[in-house]
C-alpha positions as CSV (number, residue, x, y, z in Angstrom):
1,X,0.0,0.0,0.0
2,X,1.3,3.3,-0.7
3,X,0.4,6.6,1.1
4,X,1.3,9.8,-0.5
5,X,2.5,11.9,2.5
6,X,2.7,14.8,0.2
7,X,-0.9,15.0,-0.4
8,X,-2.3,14.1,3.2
9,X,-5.2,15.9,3.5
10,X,-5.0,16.2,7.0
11,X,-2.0,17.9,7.0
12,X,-2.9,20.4,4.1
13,X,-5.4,22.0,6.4
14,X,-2.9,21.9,9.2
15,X,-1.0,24.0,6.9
16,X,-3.2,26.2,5.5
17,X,-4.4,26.7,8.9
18,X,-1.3,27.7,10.1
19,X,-0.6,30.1,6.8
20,X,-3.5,31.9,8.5
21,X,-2.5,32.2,11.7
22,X,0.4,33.4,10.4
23,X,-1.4,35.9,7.9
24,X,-3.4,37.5,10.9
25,X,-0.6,37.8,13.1
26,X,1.4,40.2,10.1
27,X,-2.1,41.9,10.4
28,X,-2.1,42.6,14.0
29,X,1.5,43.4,14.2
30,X,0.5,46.4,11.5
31,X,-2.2,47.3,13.3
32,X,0.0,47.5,16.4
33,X,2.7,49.1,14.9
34,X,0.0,52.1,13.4
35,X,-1.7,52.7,16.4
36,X,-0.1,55.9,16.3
37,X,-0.9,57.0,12.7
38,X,-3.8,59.5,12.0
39,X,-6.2,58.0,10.4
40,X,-5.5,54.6,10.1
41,X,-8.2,51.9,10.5
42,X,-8.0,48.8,12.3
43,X,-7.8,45.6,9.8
44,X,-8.0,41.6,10.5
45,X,-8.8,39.0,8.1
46,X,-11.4,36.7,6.8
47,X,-9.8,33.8,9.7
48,X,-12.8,31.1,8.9
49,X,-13.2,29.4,5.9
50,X,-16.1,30.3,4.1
51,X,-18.2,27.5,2.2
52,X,-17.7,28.7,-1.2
53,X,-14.1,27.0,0.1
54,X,-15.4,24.2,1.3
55,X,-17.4,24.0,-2.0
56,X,-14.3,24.5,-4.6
57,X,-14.1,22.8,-7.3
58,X,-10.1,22.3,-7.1
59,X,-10.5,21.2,-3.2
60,X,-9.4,18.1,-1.9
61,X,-12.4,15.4,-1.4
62,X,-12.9,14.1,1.8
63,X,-13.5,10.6,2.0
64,X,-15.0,8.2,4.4
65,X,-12.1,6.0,6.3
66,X,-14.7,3.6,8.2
67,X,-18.0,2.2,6.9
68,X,-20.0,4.5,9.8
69,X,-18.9,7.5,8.4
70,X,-21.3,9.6,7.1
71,X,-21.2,10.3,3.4
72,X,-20.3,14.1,2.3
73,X,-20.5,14.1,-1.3
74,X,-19.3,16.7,-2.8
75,X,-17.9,18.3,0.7
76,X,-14.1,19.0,0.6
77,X,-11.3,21.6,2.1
78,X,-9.7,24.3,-0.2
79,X,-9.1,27.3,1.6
80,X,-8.0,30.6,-0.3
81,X,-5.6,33.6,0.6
82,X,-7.3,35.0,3.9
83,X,-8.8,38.5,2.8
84,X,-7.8,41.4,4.5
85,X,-9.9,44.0,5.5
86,X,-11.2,47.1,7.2
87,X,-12.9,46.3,10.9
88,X,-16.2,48.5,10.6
89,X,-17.8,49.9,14.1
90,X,-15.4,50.6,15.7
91,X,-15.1,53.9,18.3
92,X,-12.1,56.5,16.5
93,X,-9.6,58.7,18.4
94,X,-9.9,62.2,17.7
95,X,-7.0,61.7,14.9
96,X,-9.6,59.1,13.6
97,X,-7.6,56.1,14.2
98,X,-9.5,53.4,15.6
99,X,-6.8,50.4,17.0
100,X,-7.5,49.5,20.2
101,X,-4.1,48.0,21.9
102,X,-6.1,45.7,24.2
103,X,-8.0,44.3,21.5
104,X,-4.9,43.7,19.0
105,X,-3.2,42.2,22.6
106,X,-6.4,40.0,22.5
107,X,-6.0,38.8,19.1
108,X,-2.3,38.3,19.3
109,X,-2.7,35.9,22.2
110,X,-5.7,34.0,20.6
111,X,-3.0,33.3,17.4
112,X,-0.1,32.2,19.0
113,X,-2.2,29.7,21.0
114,X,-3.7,28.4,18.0
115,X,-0.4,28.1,16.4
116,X,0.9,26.2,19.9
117,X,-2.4,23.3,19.3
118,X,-1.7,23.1,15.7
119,X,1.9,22.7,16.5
120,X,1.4,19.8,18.6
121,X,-1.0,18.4,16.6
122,X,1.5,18.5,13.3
123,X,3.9,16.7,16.6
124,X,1.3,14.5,17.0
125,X,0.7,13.2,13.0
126,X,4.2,13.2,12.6
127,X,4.5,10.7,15.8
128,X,2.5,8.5,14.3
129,X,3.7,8.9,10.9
130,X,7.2,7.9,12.2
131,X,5.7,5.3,14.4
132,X,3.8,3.3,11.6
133,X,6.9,3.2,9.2
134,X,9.3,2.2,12.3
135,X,6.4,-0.5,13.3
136,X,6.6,-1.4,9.2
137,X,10.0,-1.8,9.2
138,X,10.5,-4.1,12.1
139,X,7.8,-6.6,10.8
């Protein structure tokens, strides 16, 4: 049997979860770094995928592993390039800038720990990875 580590699924929304953990941290470190500038406006990203991704048509199909698994049909997992944008609502300063440093503190701590569980769970699948081929190996 051959598995094409490569093109695991799992670990290709591992990584493109982590891309956007990444993506919003660049974000709030801008927003941090301009909360001094008049007029600028507080921006984050589009951090959930949407289901037109979950709906591509170039996504990767999920597939049922064990016969109790539901079927999903057409369901699969292609996120895109997080979308940046403006956060609307939000109070301005008198030099209309909007960034609120306990907020962007907020959002900064919420994205390292989810890079920290997806971390260990890339630890985790890699483990097991190793584990299965050195189990392989010795039978």
């Amino acid at each position: 049997m051959s598995i094409d580590f490569l093109n695991d699924p799992t670990l290709n929304a591992m990584g493109h979860y982590m891309t956007r953990l990444s993506k919003r941290q660049q974000v709030v470190a801008s927003n941090i770094a301009n909360i001094d500038t008049p007029g600028y406006k507080t921006k984050d990203i589009s951090f959930y995928a949407t289901l037109g991704e979950l709906m591509s048509a170039n996504a990767i199909p999920m597939k049922a592993s064990q016969p109790e698994h539901l079927p999903m049909g057409e369901l699969a997992f292609a996120p895109s390039e997080p979308d940046v944008f403006e956060v609307q609502g939000l109070p301005a300063r008198a030099d209309n800038n909007n960034v609120d440093l306990d907020k962007e503190m907020l959002k900064l701590g919420e994205t390292s720990f989810g890079y920290s569980v997806m971390t260990q769970l890339l630890r985790v699948k890699f483990h097991t990875i190793s584990a299965s081929i050195h189990e392989g190996s010795a039978g």
